[in-house]
C-alpha positions in Angstrom: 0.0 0.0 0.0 1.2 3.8 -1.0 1.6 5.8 2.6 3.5 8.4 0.9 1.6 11.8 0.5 1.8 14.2 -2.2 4.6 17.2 -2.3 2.0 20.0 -2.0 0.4 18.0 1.0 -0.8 20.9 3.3 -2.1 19.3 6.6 -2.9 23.2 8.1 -5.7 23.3 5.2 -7.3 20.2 6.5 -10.1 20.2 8.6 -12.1 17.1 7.8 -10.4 13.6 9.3 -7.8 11.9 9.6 -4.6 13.1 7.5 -2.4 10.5 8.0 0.7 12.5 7.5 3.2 10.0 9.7 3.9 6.6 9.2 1.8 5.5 11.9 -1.1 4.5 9.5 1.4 1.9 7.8 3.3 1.0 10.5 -0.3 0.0 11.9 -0.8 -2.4 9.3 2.8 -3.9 9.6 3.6 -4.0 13.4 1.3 -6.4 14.8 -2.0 -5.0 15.2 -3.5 -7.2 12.3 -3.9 -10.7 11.6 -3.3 -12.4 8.3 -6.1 -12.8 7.1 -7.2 -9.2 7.5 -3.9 -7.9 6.1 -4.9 -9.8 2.8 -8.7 -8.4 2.7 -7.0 -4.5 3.3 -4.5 -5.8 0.3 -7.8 -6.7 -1.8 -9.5 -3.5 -1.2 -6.5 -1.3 -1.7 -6.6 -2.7 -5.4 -9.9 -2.8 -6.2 -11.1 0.7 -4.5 -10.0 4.0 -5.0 -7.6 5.5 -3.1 -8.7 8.9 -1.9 -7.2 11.2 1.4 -8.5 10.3 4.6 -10.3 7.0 3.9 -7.6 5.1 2.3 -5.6 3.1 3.8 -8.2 1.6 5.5 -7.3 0.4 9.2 -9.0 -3.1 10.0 -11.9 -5.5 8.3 -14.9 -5.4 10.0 -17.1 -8.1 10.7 -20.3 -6.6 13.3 -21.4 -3.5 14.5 -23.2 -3.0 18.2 -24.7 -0.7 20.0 -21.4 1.0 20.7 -19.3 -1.4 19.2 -17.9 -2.1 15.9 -15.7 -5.8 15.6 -13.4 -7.2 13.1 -13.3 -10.2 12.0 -10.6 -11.5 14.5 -13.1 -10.7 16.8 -11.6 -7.3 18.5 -13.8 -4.8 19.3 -13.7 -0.7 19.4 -15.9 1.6 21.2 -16.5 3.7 18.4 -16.4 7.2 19.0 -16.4 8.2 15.0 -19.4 6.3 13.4 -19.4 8.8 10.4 -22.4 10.2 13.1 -24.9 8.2 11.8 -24.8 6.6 15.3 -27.1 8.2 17.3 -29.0 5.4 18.7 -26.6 3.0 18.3 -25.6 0.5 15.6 -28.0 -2.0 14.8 -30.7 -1.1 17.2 -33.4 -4.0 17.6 -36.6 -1.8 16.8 -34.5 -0.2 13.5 -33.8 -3.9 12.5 -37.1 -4.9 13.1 -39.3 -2.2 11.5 -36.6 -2.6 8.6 -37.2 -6.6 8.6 -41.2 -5.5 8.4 -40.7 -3.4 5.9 -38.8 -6.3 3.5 -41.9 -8.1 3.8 -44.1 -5.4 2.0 -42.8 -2.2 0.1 -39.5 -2.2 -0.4 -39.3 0.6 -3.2 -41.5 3.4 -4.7 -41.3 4.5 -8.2 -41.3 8.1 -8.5 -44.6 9.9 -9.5 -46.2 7.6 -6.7 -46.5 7.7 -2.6 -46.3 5.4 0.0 -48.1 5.5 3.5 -44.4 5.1 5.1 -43.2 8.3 3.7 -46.0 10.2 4.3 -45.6 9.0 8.4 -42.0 10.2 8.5 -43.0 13.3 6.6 -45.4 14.0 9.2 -43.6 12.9 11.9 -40.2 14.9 11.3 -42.5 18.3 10.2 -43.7 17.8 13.6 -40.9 18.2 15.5 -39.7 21.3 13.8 -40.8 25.1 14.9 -44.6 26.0 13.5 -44.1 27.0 9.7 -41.2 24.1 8.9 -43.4 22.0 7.5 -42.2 21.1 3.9 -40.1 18.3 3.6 -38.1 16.8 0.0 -36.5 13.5 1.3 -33.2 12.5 -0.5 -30.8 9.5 0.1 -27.5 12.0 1.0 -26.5 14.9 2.4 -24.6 16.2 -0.3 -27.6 16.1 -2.0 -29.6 17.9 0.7 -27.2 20.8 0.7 -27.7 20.9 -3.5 -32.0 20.9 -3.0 -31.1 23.5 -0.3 -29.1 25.8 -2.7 -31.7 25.6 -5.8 -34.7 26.3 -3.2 -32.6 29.5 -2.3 -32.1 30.5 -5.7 -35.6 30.1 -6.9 -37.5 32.1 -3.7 -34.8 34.9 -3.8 -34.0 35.7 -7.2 -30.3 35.8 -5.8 -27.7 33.3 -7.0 -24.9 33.6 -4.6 -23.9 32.4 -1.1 -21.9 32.8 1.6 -20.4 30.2 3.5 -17.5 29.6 5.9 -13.9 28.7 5.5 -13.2 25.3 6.5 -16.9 24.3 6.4 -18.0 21.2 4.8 -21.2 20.2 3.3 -20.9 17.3 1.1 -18.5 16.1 -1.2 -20.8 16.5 -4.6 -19.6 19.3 -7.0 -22.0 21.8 -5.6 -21.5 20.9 -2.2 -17.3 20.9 -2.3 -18.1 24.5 -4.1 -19.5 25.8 -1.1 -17.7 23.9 1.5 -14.2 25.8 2.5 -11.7 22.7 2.2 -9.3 22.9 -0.1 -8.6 19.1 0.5 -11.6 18.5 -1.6 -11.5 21.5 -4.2 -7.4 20.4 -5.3 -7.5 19.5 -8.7 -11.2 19.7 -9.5 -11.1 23.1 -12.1 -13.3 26.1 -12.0 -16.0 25.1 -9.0 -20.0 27.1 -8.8 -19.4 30.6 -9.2 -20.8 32.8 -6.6 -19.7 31.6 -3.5 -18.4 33.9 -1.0 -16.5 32.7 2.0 -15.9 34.2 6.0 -13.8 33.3 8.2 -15.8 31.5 10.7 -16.0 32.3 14.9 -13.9 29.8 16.4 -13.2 30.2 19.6 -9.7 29.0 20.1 -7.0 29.7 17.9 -9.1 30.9 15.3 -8.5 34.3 13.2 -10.4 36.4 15.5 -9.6 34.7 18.8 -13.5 34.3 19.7 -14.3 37.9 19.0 -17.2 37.0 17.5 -18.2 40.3 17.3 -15.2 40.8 14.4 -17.0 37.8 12.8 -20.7 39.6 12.3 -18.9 42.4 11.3 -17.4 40.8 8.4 -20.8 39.1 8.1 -22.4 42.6 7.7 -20.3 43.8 5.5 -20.2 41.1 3.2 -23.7 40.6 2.7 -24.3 44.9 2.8 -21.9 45.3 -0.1 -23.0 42.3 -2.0 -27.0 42.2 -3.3 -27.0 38.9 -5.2 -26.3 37.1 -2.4 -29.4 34.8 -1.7 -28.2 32.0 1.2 -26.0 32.3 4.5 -25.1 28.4 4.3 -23.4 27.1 7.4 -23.0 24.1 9.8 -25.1 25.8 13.2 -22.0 23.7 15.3 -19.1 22.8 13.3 -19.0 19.2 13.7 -15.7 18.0 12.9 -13.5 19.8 15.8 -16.2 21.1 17.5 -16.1 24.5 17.0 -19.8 26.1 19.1 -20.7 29.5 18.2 -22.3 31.8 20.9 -25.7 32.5 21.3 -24.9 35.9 20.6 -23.4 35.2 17.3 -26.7 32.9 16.1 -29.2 35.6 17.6 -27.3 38.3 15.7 -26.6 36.3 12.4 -30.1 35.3 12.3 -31.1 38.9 12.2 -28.7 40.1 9.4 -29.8 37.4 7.2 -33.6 38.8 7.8 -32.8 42.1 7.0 -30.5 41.5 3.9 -33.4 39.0 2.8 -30.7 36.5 2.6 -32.3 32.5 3.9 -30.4 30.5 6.5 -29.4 27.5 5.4 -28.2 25.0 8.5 -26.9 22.5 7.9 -27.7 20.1 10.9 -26.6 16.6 8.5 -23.7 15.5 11.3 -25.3 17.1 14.6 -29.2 16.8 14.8 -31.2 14.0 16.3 -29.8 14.5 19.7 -26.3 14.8 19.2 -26.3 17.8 21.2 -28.6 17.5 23.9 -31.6 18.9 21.5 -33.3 17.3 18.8 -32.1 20.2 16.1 -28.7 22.1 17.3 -30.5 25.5 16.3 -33.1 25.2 19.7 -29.8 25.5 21.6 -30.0 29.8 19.8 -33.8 30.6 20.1 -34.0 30.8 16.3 -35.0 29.3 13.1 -33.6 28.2 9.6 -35.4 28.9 6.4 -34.2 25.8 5.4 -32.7 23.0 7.4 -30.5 20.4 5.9 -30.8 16.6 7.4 -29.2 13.7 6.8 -26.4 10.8 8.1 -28.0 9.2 11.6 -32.1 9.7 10.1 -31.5 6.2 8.8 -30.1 4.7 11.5 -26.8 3.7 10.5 -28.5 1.5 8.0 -30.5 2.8 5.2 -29.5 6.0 3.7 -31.3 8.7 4.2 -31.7 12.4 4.5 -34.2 15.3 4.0 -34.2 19.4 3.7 -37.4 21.0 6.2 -38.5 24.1 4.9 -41.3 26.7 5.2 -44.3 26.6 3.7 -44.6 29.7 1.9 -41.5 28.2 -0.3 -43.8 25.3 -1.9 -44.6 27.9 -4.7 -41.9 26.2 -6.9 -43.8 22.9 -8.4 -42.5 23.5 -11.8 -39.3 23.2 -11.0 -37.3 19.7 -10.0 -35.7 20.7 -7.3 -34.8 17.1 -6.0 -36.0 14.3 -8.4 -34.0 11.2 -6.9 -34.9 7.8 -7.7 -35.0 6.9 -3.8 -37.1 10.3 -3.4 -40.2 8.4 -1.1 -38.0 5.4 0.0 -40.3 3.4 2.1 -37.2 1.4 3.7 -35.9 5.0 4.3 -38.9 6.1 5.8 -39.1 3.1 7.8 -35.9 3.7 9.1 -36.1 7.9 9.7 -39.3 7.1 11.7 -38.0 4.2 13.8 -35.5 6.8 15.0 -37.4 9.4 15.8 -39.4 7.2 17.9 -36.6 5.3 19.7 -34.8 8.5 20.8 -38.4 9.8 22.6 -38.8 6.1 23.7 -35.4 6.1 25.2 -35.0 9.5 26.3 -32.0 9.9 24.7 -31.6 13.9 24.7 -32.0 13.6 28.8 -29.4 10.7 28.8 -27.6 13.0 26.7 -27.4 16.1 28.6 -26.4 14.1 31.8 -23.9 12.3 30.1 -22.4 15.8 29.3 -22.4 16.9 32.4 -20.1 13.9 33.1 -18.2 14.1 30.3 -17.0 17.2 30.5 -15.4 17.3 34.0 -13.8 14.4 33.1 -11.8 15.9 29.9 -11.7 19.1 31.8 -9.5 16.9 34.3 -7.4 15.8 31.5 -6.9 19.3 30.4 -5.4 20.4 33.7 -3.2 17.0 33.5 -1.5 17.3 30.4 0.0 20.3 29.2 -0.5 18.4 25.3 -4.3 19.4 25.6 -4.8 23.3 24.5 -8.7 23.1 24.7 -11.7 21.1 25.9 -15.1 22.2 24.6 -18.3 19.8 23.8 -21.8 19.7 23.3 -24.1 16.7 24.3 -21.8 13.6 23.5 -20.2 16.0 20.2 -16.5 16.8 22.5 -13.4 18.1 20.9 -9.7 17.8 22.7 -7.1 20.3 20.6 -3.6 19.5 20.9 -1.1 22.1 21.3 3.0 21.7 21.2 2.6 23.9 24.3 0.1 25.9 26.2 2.2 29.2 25.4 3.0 28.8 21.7 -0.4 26.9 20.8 1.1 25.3 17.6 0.0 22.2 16.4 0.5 18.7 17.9 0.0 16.7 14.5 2.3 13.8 15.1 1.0 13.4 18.8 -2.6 13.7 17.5 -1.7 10.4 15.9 0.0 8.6 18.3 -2.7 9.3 20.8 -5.1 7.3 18.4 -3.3 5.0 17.2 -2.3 4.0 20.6 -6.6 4.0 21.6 -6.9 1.9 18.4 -4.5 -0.8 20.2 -6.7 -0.8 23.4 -10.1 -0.5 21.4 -11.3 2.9 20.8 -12.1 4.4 17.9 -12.1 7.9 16.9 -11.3 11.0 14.7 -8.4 13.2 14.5 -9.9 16.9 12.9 -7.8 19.6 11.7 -4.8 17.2 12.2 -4.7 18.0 16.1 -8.3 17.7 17.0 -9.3 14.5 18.8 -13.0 14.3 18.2 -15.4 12.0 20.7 -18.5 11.1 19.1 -20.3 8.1 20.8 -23.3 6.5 20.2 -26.4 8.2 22.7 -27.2 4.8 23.7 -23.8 4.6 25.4 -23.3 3.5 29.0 -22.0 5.3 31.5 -19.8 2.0 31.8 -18.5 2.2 28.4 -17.6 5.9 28.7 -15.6 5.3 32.1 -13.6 2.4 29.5 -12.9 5.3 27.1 -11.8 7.9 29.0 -9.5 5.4 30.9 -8.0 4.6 27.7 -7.4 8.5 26.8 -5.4 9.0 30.1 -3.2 5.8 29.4 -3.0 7.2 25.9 -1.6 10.3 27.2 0.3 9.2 30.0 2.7 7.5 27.4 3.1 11.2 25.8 4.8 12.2 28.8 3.3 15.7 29.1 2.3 15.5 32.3 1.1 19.4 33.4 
């Protein structure tokens, strides 16, 4: 397999995943941590797939997936704190696999220009969880896809072709959605991308280009969107998901309120970080306000079926001439099936309580690992989404890349799983059906991890 990485590789203009810039990946493969017979399945894969950054090499074969688990096929298993968050409740939850087993038995695809009871329920079910006036739904099987209806609904209600989106966003890896999105990681080599797109720096908090002045961000905001009347969308994630970067209410309130009076639609994008991820049902409730449109997608099918959806308001279903979606899966009743199951198992289950105690918990914990180790720069989380930057030092702030790696390739070997953002940013993602059990198992294998970088406060 090819470890080696490009000479114009850039990890600083990552934000994404894991970049693999050491040799760690490799040496993964090589020293020990595999069996054979997964060593020649990764060899099989490597030449029949693609090779693309951050998925490739891949790191084990997997056999199951659990609750909070995922196994390989030599029967180790990782707490996954990653699972691409489509693991809200868990993978393989009894009532998803059941409803989906049902659902085999009768209607197992609906040819476009017809309905399906199923579709309908989850229509009506998910409109009625969003605020009074979200009550439009176009169901699609991805949320690039999502973000594209998104865009083409903004266009046609405004008149106005252009957006603004963040730097270092991402919304999909379609076309459209890379054009947006502010990675380069995904715009190298692709040629002239959707014109119209203007980018801001975005409020982080730590480290970022305004050093959580957020009031410097609206500013910029303002000014962009006063100078600029063709802009039609303010497209942006309402939490960055990936190294868990959380806006102030402030900033939302304020945003909100320039967007209004620029006639300019928010578009969140909620694909990663709805459904409880956070403690609320939709990340927005956390700000007191509302999108114009709201982009959905990743755990509505449950880990399983694919599956994702914009909400939107109801004076926007003007546009029936136009195709704003038109997938083939557009009213997928095995979709449906699954987006309905999960909205009913996280009420069932009280999952956004269980959530919100279980951040409580979480965060003293990593707060105590911040005052351990002076590796850790930052500790900030929402619900079960938690983000641990790595700094060279507390005083210079620079990047700890190589230790970022060691840390989780070292959890890998005692079986947890997670993401490395920004190539310092450990990212803790769980499933919300998690026990407190399994989280006391993680975070003992963060401080053993750590211990061994010797950076002991």
């Amino acid at each position: 397999m090819d470890h080696t990485q490009p000479d114009n590789y850039r990890p600083e203009q990552l934000v994404e995943g894991d970049i693999n810039l050491t040799s760690a990946r490799g040496d993964w493969v090589v020293n020990g941590n595999l069996d054979e017979r997964t060593k020649e399945l990764l060899e099989r894969d490597a030449k029949c797939f693609m090779h693309q950054s951050m998925s490739t090499p891949c790191l084990d074969v997997l056999k199951t997936c659990d609750g909070s688990y995922i196994e390989n096929i030599s029967g180790k298993k990782y707490l996954d704190f990653h699972g691409n968050n489509v693991h809200q409740i868990g993978f393989s939850h009894p009532k998803l696999v059941e409803r989906l087993t049902e659902q085999l038995q009768g209607l197992t695809f609906s040819t476009r220009r017809y309905t399906n009871e199923k579709a309908i329920q989850f229509a009506e079910k998910l409109t009625s969880l969003t605020p009074k006036g979200l009550n439009r739904i176009l169901l699609t099987p991805n949320g690039s896809s999502s973000i594209g209806i998104a865009l083409k609904l903004a266009r046609a209600v405004t008149g106005k072709h252009k957006v603004v989106s963040f730097w270092d966003s991402f919304h999909g890896a379609s076309l459209d959605a890379i054009s947006v999105g502010g990675e380069s990681v995904f715009q190298e080599h692709m040629g002239p991308l959707m014109p119209g797109v203007e980018r801001i720096p975005p409020p982080i908090t730590y480290r970022g280009i305004f050093e959580g002045n957020e009031d410097k961000a609206l500013e910029y905001l303002e000014y962009v969107l006063s100078k600029d009347t063709q802009i039609g969308a303010f497209l942006a994630e309402t939490i960055r998901n990936t190294d868990v970067q959380i806006p102030s209410k402030k900033f939302w309130k304020a945003a909100r309120d320039l967007c209004t009076r620029h006639g300019v639609l928010l578009i969140l994008d909620e694909i990663p970080i709805a459904l409880g991820r956070t403690g609320k049902l939709f990340a927005f409730e956390h700000y007191g306000i509302e999108p114009d449109i709201l982009c959905l997608g990743k755990g509505l099918g449950g880990g399983i079926i694919p599956q994702a959806a914009i909400v939107t308001r109801e004076e926007y279903n003007t546009f029936g001439h136009i195709s704003l979606g038109h997938y083939t899966h557009e009213k997928s009743p095995m979709g449906a099936a699954a987006g309905l199951a999960v909205l009913e198992i996280i009420e069932e289950e009280g999952l956004l309580e269980k959530v919100k105690c279980y951040e409580a918990y979480m965060k003293t914990a990593l707060h105590k690992l911040h005052k351990k180790y002076s590796l850790i720069g930052d500790v900030r989380g929402v619900g079960l989404l938690l983000g641990i930057e790595l700094v060279t030092s507390r005083t210079t702030k620079e990047k700890a890349i190589s230790e970022a790696e060691e840390i989780m390739y070292d959890c890998l070997k005692q079986g947890l799983s997670f993401k490395v953002s920004k190539g310092n940013v450990l990212q803790l993602s769980p499933a919300l059906t998690i026990s407190k059990e399994e989280l006391e198992r993680a975070l003992e294998i963060l401080n053993k991890a750590f211990l061994k970088t010797n950076t002991i406060a």
